[in-house]
C-alpha positions in Angstrom: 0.0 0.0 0.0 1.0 3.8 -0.5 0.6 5.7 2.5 0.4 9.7 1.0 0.9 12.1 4.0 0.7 15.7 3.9 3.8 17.6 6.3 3.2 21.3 6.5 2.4 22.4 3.3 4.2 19.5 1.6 3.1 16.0 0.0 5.4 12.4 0.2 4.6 9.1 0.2 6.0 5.6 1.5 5.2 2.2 -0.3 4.8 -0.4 2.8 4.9 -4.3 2.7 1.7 -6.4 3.2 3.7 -6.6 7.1 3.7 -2.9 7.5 7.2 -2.4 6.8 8.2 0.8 4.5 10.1 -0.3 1.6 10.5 3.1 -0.2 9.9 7.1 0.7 10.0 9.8 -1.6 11.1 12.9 -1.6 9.1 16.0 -0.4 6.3 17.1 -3.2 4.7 20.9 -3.5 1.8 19.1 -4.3 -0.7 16.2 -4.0 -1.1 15.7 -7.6 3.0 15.8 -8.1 3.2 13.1 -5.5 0.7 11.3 -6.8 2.4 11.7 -10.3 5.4 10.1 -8.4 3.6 7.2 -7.1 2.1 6.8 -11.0 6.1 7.0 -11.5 7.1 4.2 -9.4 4.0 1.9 -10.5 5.0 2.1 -14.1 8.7 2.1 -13.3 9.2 -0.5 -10.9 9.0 -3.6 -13.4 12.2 -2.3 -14.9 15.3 -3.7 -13.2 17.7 -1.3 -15.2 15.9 2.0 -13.0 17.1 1.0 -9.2 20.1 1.9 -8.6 22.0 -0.1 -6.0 24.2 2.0 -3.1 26.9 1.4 -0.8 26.9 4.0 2.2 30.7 4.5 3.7 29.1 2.8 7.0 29.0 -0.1 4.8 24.9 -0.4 4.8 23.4 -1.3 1.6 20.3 1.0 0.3 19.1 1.5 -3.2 17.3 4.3 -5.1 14.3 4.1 -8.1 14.7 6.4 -10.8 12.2 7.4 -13.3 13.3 7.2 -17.1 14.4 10.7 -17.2 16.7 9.8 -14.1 15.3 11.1 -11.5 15.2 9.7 -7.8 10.9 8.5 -7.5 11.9 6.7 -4.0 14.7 5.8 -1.8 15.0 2.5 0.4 16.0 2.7 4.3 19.2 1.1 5.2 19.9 -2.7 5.0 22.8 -4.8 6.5 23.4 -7.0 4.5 23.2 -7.1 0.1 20.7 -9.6 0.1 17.8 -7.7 2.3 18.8 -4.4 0.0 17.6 -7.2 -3.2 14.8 -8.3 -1.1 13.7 -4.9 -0.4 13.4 -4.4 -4.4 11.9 -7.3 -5.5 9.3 -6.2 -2.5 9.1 -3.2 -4.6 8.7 -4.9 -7.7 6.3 -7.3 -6.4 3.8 -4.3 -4.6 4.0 -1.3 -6.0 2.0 -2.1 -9.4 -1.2 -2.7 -8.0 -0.8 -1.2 -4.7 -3.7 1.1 -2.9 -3.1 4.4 -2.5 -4.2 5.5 1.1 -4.5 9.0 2.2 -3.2 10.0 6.1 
């Protein structure tokens, strides 16, 4: 599910797991149709393996970042020990964002 939450004056959104677990945030939208535009993004973008990025922070966590076909960053991952929970965390993607529910806060 997308969970789109309004902060101040601002729009973002975080995809969750079916266990509740946030697998990917945005950034920080002026709008609620540009973050929903974003959420369109990562729906339609998601099935292509070429768009996440994978990233190695100098703490030596693994974290990875989906881009949209004209490169720009649609959703960042939290931090993951290990390689293999950063690959599970985008096949979760992968497997929930296409016909995920959008839910308002």
């Amino acid at each position: 599910m997308f969970e789109l939450k309004k902060k101040g004056e601002q729009y973002h959104f975080v995809l969750k797991a079916g266990n509740g677990q946030v697998i990917l945030s945005s950034e920080m939208y002026n709008s609620k149709a540009s973050a929903k535009n974003g959420i369109a993004s990562v729906q339609k973008n998601c099935s292509n393996e070429n768009l996440f990025e994978r990233k190695t922070a100098k703490n030596g966590k693994f974290h990875f970042n989906l881009k949209s076909t004209n490169g720009q960053i649609v959703g960042s991952s939290q931090m993951y020990a290990a390689e293999s929970g950063m690959n599970n965390g985008i096949e979760s993607v992968r497997k929930n964002a296409p016909g995920a529910e959008i839910k308002e806060i």
